[in-house]
SEKE-823573 format. One line per field, with one value per residue (C-alpha): residue number from 0; x negated, y, z negated; residue in three letters. Coordinates in steps of 0.05 Angstrom, whole numbers, plus 5000, padded with zeros to 4 digits. Each point is the difference from the previous one (the first is absolute). Example, Ala and Ser with C-alpha at 12.3 -4.5 7.8 and 13.67 -1.06 7.14 Angstrom:
residues 2
resi [0 | 1]
u [4754 | 4973]
v [4910 | 5069]
w [4844 | 5013]
resn [ala | ser]
This chain:
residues 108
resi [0 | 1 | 2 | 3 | 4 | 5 | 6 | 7 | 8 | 9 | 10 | 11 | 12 | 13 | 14 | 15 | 16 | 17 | 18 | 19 | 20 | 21 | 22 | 23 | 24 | 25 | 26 | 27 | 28 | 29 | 30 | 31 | 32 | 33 | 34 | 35 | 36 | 37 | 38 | 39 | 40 | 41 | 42 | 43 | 44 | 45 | 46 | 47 | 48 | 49 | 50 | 51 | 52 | 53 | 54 | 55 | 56 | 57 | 58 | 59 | 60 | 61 | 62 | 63 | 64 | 65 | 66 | 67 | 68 | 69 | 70 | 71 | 72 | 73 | 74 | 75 | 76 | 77 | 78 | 79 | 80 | 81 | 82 | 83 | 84 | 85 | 86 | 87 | 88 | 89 | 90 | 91 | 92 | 93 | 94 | 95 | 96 | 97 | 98 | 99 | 100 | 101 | 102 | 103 | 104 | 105 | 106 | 107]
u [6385 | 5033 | 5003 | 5068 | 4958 | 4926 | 4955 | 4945 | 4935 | 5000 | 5053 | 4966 | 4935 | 5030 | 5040 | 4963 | 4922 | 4966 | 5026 | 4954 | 4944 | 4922 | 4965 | 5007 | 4997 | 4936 | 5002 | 5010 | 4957 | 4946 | 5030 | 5073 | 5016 | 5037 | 5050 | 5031 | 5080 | 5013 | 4950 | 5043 | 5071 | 4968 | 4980 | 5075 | 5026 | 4962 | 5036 | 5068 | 5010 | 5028 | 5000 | 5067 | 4980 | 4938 | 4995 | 4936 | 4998 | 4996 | 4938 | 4979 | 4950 | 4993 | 4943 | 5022 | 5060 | 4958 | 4979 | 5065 | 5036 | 5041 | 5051 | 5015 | 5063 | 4992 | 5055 | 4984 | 5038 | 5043 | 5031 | 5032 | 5067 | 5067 | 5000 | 5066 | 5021 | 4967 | 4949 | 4921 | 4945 | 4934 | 4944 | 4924 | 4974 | 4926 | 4980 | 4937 | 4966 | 4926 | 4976 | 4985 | 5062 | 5042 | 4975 | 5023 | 5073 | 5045 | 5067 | 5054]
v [3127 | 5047 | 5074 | 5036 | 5077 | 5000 | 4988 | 5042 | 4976 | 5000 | 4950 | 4956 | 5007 | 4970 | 4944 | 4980 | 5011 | 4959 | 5050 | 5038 | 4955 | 5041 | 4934 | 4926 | 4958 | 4983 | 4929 | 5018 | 4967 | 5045 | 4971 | 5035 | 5054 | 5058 | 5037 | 5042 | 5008 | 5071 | 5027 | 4958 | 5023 | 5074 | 4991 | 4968 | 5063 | 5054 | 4960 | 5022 | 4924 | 5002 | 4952 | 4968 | 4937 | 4968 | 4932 | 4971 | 4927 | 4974 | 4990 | 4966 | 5044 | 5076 | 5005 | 4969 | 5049 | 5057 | 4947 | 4952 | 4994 | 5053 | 5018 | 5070 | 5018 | 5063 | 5026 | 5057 | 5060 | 5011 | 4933 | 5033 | 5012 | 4977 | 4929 | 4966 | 4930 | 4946 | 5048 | 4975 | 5049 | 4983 | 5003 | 4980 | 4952 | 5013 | 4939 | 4997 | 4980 | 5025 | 4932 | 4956 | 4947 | 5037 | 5034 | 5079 | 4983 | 5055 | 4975 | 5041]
w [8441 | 5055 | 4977 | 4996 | 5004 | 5033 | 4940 | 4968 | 5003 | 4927 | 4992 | 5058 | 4958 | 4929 | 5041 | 5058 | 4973 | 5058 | 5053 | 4971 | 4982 | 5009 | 5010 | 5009 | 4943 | 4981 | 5003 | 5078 | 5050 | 5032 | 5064 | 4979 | 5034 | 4961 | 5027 | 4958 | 5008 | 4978 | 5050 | 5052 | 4969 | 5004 | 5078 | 5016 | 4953 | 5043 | 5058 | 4976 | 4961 | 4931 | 4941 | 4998 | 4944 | 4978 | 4959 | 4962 | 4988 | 4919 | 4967 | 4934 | 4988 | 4996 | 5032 | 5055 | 5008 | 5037 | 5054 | 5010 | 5064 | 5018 | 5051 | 5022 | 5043 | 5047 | 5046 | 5057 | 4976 | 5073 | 4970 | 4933 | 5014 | 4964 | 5010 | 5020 | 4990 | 5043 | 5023 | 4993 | 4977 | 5039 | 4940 | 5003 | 4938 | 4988 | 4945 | 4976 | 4939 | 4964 | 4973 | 5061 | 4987 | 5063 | 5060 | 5020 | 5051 | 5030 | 5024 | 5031]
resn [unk | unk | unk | unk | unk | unk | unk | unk | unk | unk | unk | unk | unk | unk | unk | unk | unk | unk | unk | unk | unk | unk | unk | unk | unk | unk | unk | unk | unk | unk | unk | unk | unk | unk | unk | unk | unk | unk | unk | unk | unk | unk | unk | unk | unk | unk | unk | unk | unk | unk | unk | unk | unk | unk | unk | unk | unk | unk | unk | unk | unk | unk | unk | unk | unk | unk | unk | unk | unk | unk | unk | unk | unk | unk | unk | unk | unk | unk | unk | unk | unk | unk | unk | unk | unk | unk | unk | unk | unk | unk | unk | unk | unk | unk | unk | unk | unk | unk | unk | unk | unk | unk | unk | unk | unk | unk | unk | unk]
């Protein structure tokens, strides 16, 4: 989901709970290391990077939902400017996921 108007960290809290996930999941191995996304979306933040879209992969369960995979889109601010046709925005993708099943990935 790309965002329209930067969004609150409330709204990114109810929709995209394993952003903010404390912990691993408990069924973790002890060889898993944690690394927790928001404190990584904070560090790109105090960078001048801003949330532009996030995505969290489906779950069966609901327990699961705090630890799924998850995508969040950042963009450096000197990039937000009126977009014209045919232009490209450069953003960086940092996936990563608090049950095991996907390992921590930044793209840009």
């Amino acid at each position: 989901m790309m965002f329209k108007t930067k969004p609150t960290v409330e709204q990114l809290q109810r929709n995209f709970p394993a952003i903010f996930s404390e912990a691993p999941k408990a069924s973790t191995s002890d060889k898993y290391l944690y690394i927790p996304t928001y404190k990584l979306v904070q560090g790109l933040e105090s960078q001048g990077f801003e949330i532009v879209g996030a995505k969290t992969m489906g779950s069966r369960s609901a327990d699961n939902k705090a630890f799924a995979k998850h995508v969040v889109y950042m963009t450096h601010q000197s990039f937000q400017q009126e977009m014209k046709v045919g232009q490209e925005l450069p953003m960086v993708a940092l996936t990563n996921s608090h049950n095991g099943l996907s390992s921590f990935a930044c793209l840009s």
